[in-house]
C-alpha positions in Angstrom: 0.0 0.0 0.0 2.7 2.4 1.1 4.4 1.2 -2.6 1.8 2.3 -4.6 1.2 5.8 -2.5 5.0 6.5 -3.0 4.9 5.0 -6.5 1.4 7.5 -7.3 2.9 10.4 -5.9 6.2 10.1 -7.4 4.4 9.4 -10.8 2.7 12.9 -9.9 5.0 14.9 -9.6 7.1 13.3 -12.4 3.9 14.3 -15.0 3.5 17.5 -13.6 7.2 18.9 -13.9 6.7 17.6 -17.5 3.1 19.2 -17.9 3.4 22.9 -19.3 0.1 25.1 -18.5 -0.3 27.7 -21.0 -2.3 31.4 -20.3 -5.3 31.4 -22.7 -6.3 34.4 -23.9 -9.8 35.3 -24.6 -11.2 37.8 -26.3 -13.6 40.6 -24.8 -16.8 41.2 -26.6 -16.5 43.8 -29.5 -18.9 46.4 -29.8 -21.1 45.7 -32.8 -20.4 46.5 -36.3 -21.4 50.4 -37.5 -24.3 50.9 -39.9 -23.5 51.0 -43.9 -23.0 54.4 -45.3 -24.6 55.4 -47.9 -24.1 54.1 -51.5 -21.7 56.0 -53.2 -20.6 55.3 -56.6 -21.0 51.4 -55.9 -19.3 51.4 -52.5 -20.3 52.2 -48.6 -17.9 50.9 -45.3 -18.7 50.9 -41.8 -16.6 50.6 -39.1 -16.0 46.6 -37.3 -14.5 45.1 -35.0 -12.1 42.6 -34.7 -10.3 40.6 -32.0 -8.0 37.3 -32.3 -4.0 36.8 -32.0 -3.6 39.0 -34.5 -4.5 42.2 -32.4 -3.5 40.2 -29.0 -6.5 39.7 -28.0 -8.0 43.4 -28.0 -10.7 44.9 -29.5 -9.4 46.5 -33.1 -11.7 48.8 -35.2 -11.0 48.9 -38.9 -12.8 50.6 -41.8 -15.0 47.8 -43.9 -16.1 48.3 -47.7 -18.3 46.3 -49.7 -20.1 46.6 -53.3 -23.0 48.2 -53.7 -25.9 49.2 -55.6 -27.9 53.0 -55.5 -31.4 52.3 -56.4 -32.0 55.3 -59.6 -35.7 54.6 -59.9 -37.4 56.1 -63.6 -41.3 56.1 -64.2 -43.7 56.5 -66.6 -46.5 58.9 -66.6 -49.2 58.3 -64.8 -52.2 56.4 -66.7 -55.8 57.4 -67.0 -57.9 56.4 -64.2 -59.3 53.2 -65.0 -61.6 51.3 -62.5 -60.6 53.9 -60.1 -57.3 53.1 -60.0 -54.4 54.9 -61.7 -51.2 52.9 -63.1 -47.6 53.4 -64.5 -44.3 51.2 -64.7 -41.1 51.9 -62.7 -37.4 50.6 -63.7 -34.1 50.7 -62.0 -31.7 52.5 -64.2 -28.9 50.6 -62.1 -30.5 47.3 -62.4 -30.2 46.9 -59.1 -32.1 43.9 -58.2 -33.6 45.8 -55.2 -36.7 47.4 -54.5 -35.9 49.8 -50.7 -37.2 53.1 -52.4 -39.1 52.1 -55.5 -41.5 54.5 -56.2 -45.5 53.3 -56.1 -47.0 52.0 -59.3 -50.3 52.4 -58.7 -52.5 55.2 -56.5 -56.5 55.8 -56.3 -58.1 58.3 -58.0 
């Protein structure tokens, strides 16, 4: 019993000297991303955040860009009211793909 105490032990302290205990580092929470600018001439940025081994482990801002599309919306005139409803047809000059600010296509009158 007293062996295997001594022999436990001794295997202990043998595999801890040999054990290396490393500091990990943890990032704190960023704040969140800005909002997009505006879209201007195809581009906007905002400001982010980033965090990792590469700023050791702080909070970095740094300016981000991206592609984008201004909506240029073009319309007919209106139509004449038919069934109490008035109509015309609205394209993107940009081809955007989008529709955040087309204009209405139809109305009452």
């Amino acid at each position: 019993m007293k062996f295997a105490l001594v022999f436990l032990i001794g295997m202990l302290v043998f595999v801890s000297g040999c054990v290396q205990v490393k500091e990990s580092k943890v990032c704190p929470e960023c704040p969140k991303p800005n909002p997009w600018t505006k879209c201007i001439d195809g581009i906007h940025y905002r400001t982010n955040f980033k965090c990792g081994p590469e700023t050791n482990y702080e909070c970095v801002s740094y300016r981000e860009y991206g592609a984008c599309c201004a909506e240029n919306w073009s319309c007919s005139e209106w139509s004449e009211c038919q069934n109490g409803t008035r109509t015309r047809v609205c394209r993107d000059l940009n081809k955007c793909n989008t529709s955040r600010i087309k204009p209405k296509e139809t109305k009452p009158c």
